[in-house]
Each structure stands twice: as C-alpha cells, then as structure tokens.
C-alpha positions as CSV (number, residue, x, y, z in Angstrom):
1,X,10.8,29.2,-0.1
2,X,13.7,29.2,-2.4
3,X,16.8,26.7,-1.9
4,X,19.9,27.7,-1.3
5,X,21.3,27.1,-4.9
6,X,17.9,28.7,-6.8
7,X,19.2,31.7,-4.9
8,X,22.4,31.9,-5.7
9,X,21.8,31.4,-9.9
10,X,19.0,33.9,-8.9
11,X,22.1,36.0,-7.5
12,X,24.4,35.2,-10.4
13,X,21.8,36.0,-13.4
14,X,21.3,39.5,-11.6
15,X,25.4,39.9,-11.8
16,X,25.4,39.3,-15.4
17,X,22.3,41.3,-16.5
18,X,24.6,44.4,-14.6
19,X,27.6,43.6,-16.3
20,X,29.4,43.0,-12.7
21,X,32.8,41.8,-13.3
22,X,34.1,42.2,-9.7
23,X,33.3,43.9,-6.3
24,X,32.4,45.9,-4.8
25,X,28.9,45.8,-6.1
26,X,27.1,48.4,-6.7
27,X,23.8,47.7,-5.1
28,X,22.1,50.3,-5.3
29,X,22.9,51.4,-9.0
30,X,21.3,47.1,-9.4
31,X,18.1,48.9,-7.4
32,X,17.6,51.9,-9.4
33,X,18.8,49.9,-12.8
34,X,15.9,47.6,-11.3
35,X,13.1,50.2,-11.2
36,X,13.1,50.4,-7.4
37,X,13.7,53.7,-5.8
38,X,16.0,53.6,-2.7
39,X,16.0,56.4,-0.3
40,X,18.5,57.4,2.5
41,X,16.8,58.8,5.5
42,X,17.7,58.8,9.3
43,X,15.6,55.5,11.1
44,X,14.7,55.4,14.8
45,X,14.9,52.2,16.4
46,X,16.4,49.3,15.2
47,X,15.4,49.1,11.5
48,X,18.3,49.2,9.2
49,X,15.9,49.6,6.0
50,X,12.5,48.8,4.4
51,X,11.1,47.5,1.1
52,X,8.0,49.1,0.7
53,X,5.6,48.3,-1.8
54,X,2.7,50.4,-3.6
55,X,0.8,49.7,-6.3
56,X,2.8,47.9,-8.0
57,X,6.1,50.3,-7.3
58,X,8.4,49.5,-4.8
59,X,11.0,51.4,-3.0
60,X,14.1,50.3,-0.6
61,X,14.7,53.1,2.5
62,X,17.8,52.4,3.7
63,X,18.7,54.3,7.4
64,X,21.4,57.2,6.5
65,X,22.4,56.9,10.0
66,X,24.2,53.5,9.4
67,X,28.0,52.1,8.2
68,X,28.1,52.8,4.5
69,X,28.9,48.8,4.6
70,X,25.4,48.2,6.8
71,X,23.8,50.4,4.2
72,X,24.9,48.5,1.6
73,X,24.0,45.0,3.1
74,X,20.4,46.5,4.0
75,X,20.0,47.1,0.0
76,X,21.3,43.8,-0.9
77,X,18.8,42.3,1.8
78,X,15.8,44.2,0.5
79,X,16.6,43.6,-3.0
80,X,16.3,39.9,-2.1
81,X,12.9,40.7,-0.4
82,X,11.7,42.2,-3.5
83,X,13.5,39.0,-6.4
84,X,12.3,36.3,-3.5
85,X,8.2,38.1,-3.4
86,X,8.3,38.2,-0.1
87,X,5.4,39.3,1.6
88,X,5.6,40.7,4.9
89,X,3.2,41.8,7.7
90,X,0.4,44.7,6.4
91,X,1.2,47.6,8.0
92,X,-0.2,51.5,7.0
93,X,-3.8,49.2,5.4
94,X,-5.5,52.6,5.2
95,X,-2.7,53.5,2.7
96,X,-2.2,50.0,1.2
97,X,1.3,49.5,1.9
98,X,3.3,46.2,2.4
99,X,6.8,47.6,4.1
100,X,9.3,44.8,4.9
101,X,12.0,45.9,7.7
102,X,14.9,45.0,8.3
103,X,15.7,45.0,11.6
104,X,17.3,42.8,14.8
105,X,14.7,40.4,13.9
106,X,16.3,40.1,10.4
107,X,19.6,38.7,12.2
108,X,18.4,36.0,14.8
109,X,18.4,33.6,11.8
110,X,14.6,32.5,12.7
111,X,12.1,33.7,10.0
112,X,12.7,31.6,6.7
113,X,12.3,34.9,4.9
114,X,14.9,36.4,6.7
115,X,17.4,33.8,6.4
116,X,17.0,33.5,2.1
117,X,17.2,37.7,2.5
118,X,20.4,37.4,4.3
119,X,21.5,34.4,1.8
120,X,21.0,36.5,-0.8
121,X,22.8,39.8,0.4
122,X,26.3,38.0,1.7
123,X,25.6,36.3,-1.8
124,X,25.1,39.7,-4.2
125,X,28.0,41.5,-2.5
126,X,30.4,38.7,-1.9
127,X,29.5,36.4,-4.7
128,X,31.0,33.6,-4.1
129,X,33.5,33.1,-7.6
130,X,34.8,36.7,-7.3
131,X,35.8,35.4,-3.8
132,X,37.5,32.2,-4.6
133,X,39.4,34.4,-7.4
134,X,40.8,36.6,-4.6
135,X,41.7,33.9,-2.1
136,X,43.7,32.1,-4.5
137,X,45.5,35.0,-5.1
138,X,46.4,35.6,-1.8
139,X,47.1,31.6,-1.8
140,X,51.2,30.4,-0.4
141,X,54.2,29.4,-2.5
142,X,52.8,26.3,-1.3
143,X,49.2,26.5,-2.6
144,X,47.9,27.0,0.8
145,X,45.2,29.9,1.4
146,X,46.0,30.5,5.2
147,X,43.9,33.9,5.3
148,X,45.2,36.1,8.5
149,X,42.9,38.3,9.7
150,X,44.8,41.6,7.5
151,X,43.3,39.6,4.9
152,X,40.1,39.1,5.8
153,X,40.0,43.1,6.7
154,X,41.6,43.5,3.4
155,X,39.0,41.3,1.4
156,X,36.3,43.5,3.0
157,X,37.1,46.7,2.0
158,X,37.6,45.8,-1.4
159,X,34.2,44.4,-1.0
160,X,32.8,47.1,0.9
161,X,31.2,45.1,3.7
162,X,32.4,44.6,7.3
163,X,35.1,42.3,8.7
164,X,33.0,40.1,10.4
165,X,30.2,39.7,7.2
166,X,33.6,38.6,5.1
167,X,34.5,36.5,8.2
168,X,30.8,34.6,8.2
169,X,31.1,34.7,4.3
170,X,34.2,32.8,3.9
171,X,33.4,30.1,6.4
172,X,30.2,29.6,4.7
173,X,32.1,29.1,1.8
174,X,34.5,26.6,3.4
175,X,37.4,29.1,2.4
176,X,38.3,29.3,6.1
177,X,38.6,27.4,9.2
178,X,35.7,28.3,11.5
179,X,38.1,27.4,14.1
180,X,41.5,29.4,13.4
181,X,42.9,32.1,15.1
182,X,42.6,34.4,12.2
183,X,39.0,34.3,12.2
184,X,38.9,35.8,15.8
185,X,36.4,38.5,14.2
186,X,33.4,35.9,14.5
C-alpha cells in the first residue's frame, strides 16, 4: 500500500521521464513508451479495461466501446495497477495469467487497490500543478477562482476527461467548494 503522496511523486517522476508539459496526457503513448501493449477491443459486461500480465509482459485492454475520456481514465487506472505491482485475483491458471479489471467494483471506493488505481489515474491526467496553473488563470480581477460550471466543462476537455472526473478532481484538490452551485455535476 502506497500513501497518498508516494503516489503522486510516483505520478510526477512518470510526467517528467515523458517530457509532459501540459494536458491532456497522453496515456497511452506513457503505456507503449512503457513497454506495455494496450489494446482496444469491444468488452461485455461491465469491465472498462484489464492489465494482464504474462511472463513477465504485460498488456492494458482497454473496452473500444467506451467514452474516449473512460478509455483514457481505464489506461491511466491500469497503468497505476501495473507502477503500484498490484496483484489481482488468478484467473485463466492453466494459461498463467494475472488479469486486473477494471470494472464497477473499481468505483465503490472499497478495495485499497482500487482506490491508489483511481488515485493515480485523476492524478496522471489531471496532475494536480498543471491544474492550479489553469485555475489561476481563469482566477477574478479580484484574485478569486470562483469556477462556474462552463469552466469546469472547459477544464475537462482540455484535459480530456469527463465533467464530473474534473468536478471530483478539483474538490480533491480544494480548488472548489464541494458545496457550490457550480459543482452541480457531482
């Protein structure tokens, strides 16, 4: 189990190695650049994506049928899977597979795994200094960063994730009022 600040320098020594100056991220290039092989393919079910692990390879299977934004979380979640050596249940022995899902379970904010895979997704493609950089551009003559909600949808399609991910990031990040009326997308 990682804490929440080996995580993010985790997060921010991955930026730096790619050269990432700004969003969006590019996840998946990070992957490939990473030796992992992600693959876009249509998922039954629930499951967003998969880490699965081989010999010593590992590849990221992201569901095709999802938001490009969803697709892109899934990768940053399964990355973390892989940088956090997470080991998930043994499934396909008689091939000698480890797959990781990620699936409704991954959202219910129970399994410790789950949560630092999440952490370290909202973290990779909303790091958290780009954001402050933005919302102090978007800051009042006054100094004030009173986001509206056309902000908050604006800050997440320059990052390339949903609405309501940038919502939950920037509360996390005490760069908005849980409480306001702009944040009506949580």
């Amino acid at each position: 189990m990682k804490t929440r600040a080996e995580i993010e320098q985790l997060v921010t020594l991955l930026l730096t190695r790619h050269h990432i100056q700004g969003p969006p991220v590019p996840v998946k290039a990070i992957a490939t650049s990473e030796g992992l092989h992600v693959i876009d393919t249509s998922i039954t079910g629930d499951v967003s994506g998969a880490l699965v692990r081989s010999n010593g390879a590992a590849v990221i299977i992201v569901n095709q049928d999802h938001h490009q934004n969803r697709q892109r979380y899934t990768v940053g979640h399964e990355l973390a899977h892989h940088f956090l050596n997470h080991e998930g249940e043994r499934e396909h022995l008689d091939w000698q597979f480890t797959v990781l899902r990620r699936d409704g379970r991954s959202s219910e904010g129970t399994d410790a795994n789950e949560i630092e895979a999440n952490f370290f997704a909202a973290n990779l493609l909303m790091p958290k200094d780009f954001l402050r950089s933005d919302v102090a551009q978007l800051a009042r003559f006054n100094g004030e960063a009173a986001l509206g909600e056309a902000d908050i949808k604006r800050l997440a399609r320059r990052y390339e994730v949903s609405p309501l991910a940038m919502s939950y990031r920037l509360v996390s990040l005490g760069l908005i009022d849980p409480n306001s009326q702009a944040n009506s997308l949580i």
